[in-house]
C-alpha positions as CSV (number, residue, x, y, z in Angstrom):
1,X,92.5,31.0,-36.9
2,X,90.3,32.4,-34.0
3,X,88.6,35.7,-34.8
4,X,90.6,38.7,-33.2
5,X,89.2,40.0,-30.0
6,X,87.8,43.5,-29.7
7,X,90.9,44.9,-28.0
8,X,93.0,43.7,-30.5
9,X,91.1,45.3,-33.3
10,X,91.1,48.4,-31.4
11,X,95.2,47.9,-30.9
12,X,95.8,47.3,-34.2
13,X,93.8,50.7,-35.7
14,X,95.2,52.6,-33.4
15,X,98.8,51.6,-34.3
16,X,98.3,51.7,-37.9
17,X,96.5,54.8,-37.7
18,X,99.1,56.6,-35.8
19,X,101.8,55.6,-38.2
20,X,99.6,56.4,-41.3
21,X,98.7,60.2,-40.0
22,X,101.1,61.7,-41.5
23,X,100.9,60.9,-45.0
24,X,97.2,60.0,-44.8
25,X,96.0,63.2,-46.4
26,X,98.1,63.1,-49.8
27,X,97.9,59.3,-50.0
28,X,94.5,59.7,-50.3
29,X,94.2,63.1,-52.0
30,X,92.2,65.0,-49.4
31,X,91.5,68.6,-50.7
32,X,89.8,71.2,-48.0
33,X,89.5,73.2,-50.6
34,X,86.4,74.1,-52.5
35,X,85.9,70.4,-54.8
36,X,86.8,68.7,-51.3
37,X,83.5,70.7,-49.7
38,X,81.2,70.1,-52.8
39,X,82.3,66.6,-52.6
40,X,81.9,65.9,-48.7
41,X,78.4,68.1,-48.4
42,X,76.8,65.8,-51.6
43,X,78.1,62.6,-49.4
44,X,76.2,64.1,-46.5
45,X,73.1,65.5,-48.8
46,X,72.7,61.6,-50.4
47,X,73.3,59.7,-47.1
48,X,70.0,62.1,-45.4
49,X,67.9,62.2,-48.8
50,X,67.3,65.6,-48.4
51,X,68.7,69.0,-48.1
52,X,71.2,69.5,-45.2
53,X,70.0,71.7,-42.1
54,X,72.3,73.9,-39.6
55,X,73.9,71.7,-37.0
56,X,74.6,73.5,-34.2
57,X,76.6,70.9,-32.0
58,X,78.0,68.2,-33.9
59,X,80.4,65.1,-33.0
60,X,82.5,63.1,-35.6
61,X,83.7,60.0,-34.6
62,X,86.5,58.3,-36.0
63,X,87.2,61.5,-37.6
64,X,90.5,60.5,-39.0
65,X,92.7,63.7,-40.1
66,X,89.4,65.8,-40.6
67,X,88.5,65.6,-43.9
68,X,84.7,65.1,-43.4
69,X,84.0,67.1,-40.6
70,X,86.7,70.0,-41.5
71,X,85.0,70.8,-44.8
72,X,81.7,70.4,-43.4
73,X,83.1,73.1,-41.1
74,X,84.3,75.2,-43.6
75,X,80.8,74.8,-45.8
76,X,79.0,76.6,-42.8
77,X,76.8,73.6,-41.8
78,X,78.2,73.0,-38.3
79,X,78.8,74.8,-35.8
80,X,80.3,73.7,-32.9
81,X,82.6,70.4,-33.7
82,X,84.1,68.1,-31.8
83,X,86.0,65.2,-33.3
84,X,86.9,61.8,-31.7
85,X,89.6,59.2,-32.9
86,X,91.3,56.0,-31.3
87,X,94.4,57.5,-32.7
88,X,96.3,60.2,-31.1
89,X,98.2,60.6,-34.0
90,X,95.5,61.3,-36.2
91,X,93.8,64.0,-34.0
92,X,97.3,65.7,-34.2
93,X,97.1,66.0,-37.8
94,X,93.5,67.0,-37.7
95,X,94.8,69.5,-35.3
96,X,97.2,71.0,-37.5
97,X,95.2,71.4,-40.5
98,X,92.1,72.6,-38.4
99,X,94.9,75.4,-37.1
100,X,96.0,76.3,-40.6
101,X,92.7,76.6,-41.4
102,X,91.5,78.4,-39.0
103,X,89.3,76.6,-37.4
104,X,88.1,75.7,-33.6
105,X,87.7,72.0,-33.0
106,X,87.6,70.4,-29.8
107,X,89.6,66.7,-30.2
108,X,89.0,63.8,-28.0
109,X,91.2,60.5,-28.3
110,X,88.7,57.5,-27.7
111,X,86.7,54.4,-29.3
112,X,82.9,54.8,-30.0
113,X,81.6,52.2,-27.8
114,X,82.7,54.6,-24.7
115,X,82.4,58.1,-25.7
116,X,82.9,60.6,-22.6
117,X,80.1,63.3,-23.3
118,X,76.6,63.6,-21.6
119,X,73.7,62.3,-23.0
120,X,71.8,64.6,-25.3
121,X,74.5,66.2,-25.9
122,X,74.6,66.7,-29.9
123,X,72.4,67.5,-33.1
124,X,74.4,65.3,-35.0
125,X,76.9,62.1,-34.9
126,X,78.4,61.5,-38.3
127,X,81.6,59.5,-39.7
128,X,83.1,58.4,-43.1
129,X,84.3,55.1,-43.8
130,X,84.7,54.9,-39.8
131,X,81.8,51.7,-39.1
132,X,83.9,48.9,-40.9
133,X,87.0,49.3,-38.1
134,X,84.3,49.0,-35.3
135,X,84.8,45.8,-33.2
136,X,81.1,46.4,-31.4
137,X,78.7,47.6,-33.4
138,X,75.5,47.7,-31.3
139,X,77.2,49.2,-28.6
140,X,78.5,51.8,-30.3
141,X,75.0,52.7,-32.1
142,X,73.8,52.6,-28.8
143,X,76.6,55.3,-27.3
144,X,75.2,57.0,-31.0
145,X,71.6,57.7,-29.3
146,X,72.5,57.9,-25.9
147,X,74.3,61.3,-27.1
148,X,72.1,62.7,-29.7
149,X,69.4,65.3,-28.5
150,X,65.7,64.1,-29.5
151,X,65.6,65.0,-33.2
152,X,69.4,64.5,-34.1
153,X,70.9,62.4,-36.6
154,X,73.1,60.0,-37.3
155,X,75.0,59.8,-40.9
156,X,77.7,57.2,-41.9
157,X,79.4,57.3,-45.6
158,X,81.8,55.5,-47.0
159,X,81.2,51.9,-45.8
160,X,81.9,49.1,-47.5
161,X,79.3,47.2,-49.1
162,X,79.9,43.1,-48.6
163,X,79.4,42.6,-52.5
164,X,80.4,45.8,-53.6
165,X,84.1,44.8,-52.3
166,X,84.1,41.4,-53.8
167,X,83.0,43.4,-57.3
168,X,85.7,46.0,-56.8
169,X,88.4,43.4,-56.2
170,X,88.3,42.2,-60.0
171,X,89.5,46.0,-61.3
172,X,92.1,45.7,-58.4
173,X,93.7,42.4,-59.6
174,X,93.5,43.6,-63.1
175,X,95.2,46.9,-62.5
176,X,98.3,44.8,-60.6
177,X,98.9,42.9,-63.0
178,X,98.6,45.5,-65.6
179,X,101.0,47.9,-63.3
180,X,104.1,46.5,-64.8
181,X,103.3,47.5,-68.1
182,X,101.8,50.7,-67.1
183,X,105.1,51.7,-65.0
184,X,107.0,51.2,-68.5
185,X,104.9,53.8,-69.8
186,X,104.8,56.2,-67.7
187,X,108.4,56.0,-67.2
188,X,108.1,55.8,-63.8
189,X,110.4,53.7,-61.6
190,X,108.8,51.1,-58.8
191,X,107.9,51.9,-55.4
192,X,110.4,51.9,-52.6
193,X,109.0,52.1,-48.9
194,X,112.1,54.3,-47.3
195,X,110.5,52.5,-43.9
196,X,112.3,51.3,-40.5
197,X,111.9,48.0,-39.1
198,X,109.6,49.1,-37.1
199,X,107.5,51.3,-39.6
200,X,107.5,48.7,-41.9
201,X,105.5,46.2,-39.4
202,X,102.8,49.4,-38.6
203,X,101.9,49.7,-42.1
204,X,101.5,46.3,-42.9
205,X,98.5,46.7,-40.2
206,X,96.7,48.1,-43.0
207,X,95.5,44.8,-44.5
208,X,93.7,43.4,-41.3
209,X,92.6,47.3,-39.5
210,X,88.9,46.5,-42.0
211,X,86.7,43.9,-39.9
212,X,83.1,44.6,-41.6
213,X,81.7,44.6,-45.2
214,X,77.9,45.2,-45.3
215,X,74.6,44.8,-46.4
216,X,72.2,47.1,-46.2
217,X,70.0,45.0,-43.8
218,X,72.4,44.7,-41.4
219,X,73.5,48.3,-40.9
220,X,69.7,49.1,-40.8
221,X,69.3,46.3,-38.0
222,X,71.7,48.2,-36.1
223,X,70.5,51.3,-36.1
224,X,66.8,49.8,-35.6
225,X,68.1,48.4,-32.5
226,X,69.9,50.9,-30.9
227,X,66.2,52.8,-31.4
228,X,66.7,55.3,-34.2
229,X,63.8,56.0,-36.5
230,X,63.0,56.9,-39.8
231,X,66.3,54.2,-41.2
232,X,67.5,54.9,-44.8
233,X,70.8,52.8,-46.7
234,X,71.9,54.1,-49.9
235,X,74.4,53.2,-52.1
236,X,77.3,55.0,-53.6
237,X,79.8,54.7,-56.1
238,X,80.1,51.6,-58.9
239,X,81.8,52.4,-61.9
240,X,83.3,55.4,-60.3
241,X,84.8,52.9,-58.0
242,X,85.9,50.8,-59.9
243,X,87.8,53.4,-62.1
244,X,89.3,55.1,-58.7
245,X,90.5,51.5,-57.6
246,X,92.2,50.6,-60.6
247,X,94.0,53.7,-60.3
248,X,94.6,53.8,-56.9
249,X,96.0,50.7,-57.4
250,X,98.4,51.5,-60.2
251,X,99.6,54.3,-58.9
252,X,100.3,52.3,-55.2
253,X,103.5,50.2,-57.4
254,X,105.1,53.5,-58.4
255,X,107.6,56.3,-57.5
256,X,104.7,58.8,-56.3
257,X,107.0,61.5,-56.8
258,X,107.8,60.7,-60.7
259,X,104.2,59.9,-61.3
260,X,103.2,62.8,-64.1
261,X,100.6,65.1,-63.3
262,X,98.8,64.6,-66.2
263,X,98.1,60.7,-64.9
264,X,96.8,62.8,-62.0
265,X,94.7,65.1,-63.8
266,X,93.1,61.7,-65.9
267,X,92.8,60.2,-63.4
268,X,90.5,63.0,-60.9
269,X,88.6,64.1,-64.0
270,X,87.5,60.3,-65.3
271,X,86.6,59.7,-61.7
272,X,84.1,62.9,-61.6
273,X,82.7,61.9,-64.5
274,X,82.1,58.2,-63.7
275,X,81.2,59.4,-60.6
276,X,78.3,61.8,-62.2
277,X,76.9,58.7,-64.0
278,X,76.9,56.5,-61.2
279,X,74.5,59.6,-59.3
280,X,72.0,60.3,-62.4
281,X,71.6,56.7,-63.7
282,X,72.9,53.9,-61.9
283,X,72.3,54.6,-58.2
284,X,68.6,55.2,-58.8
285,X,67.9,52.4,-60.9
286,X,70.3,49.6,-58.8
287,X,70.0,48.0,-55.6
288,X,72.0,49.8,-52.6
289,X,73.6,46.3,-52.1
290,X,76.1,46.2,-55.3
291,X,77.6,49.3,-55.2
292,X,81.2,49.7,-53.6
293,X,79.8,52.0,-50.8
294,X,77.3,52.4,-48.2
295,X,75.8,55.5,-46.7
296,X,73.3,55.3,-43.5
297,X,71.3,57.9,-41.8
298,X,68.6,57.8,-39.4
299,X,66.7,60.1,-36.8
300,X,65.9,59.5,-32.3
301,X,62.3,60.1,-32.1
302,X,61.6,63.4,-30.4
303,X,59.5,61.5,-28.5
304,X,61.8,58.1,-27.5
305,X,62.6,57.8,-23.8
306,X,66.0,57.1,-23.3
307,X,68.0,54.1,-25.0
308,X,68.6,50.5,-23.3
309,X,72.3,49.9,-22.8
310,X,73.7,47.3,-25.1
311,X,75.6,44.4,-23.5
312,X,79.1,44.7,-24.2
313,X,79.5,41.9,-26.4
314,X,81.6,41.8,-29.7
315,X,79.3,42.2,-33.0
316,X,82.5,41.3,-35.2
317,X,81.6,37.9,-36.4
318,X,77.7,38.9,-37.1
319,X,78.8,42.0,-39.5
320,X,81.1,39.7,-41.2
């Protein structure tokens, strides 16, 4: 079959995302709370390899329901935030919590290869597990610089490394297979979607809204090319990963709501401490490349005149 076009890809996220925003922060246990903010400042702290500075103006893009930028918010790191999204329905729900929070967020509903702000307008552009649904990646990088002041930053978490999926889609088989079994002993009953039609058709998109895995070298090349400097790639996440999918997986099959919350409580604390040996001794010792996720950061030169603009061409079949 012919690779999708970029508009499709954009169609598609933005109708699964709009029908997923409402149940996207307790699928995926989003906390704003203080673990969520430890959590989200070390992703920020390992993606720029060093402590995090003051950002006074600061732009998320695909920003989801807010859990990055929200409890980057609430650490005291930012100051003035604006979010982006393709989907309205998302920036509703970031909205909402942002309110309850109390919090002042400015929300804009576009796609990062056309973002409506002036150039030099921010200290930092940042996302998590945002670059994979991207249909044109050098174009967007390029919209990434052509907003950042001289000095700003760019940081990305949460992307998905090329062979760090293919690794992490052996403890996701297993647990399927497994769930069955596991269900029984629980004593939990199987999953029922209470879905329409129509609902049920949205949700499917979730399978085919992913269109990059990485390698290091290639997010690197795209940040080199959009003219950022001082390029670093990490990786995140291996055992820990694998752990959290297996679970994740499991717990996908079943009743969420007869689900124990013991399972829940295993299941949180065995990730933390996976999740502490996969930061002390495996992420310093092991290639970027074979761990489940990604992190990028890089800097504009205080001294770079003003970025090229990037022919609008699609970049989906050279991430692939």
């Amino acid at each position: 079959m012919p690779a999708p076009s970029a508009e499709q890809i954009r169609d598609v996220n933005t109708r699964y995302h709009d029908v997923a925003a409402a149940e996207y922060d307790a699928k995926w246990g989003i906390s704003y709370e203080g673990h969520g903010q430890r959590l989200v400042v070390a992703k920020l702290r390992k993606a720029l390899g060093s402590p995090i500075p003051r950002y006074d103006r600061a732009l998320e893009i695909g920003a989801g329901t807010g859990y990055f930028s929200l409890n980057l918010k609430r650490a005291g790191l930012i100051g003035e935030l604006t979010c982006t999204d393709i989907s309205q329905g998302m920036l509703d729900a970031l909205s909402g919590t942002a309110g309850r929070l109390g919090i002042d967020v400015e929300t804009v509903c576009t796609d990062a290869e056309r973002l409506p702000f002036p150039d030099d307008s921010f200290d930092l552009v940042f996302g998590h597990a945002i670059l994979h649904h991207i249909p044109d990646l050098d174009t967007a990088f390029s919209e990434f610089r052509r907003v950042l002041r001289p000095g700003g930053q760019i940081a990305f978490c949460g992307e998905p490394s090329r062979h760090g999926d293919r690794l992490a889609a052996l403890p996701k088989r297993a647990a399927l297979a497994l769930s069955p079994y596991w269900r029984r002993m629980l004593g939990v009953g199987r999953r029922v979607e209470q879905w329409d039609e129509g609902e049920a058709v949205e949700h499917g998109l979730e399978h085919v809204v992913d269109v990059h895995a990485f390698t290091p070298a290639q997010l690197q090349d795209f940040a080199r090319r959009a003219g950022f400097d001082a390029v670093r790639v990490s990786g995140e996440e291996l055992v820990a990963g694998w752990f959290g999918w297996a679970n994740r997986t499991l717990e996908s099959t079943a009743e969420a709501r007869q689900i124990p919350s013991l399972w829940f409580q295993y299941a949180y604390r065995g990730y933390i401490a996976l999740k502490a040996l996969d930061d002390r001794v495996l992420e310093p010792a092991l290639p970027p490349a074979i761990f489940y996720n990604l992190l990028v950061s890089a800097t504009v030169p205080i001294d770079a005149a003003p970025a090229e603009p990037v022919p609008q061409t699609s970049t989906v079949a050279a991430a692939r």
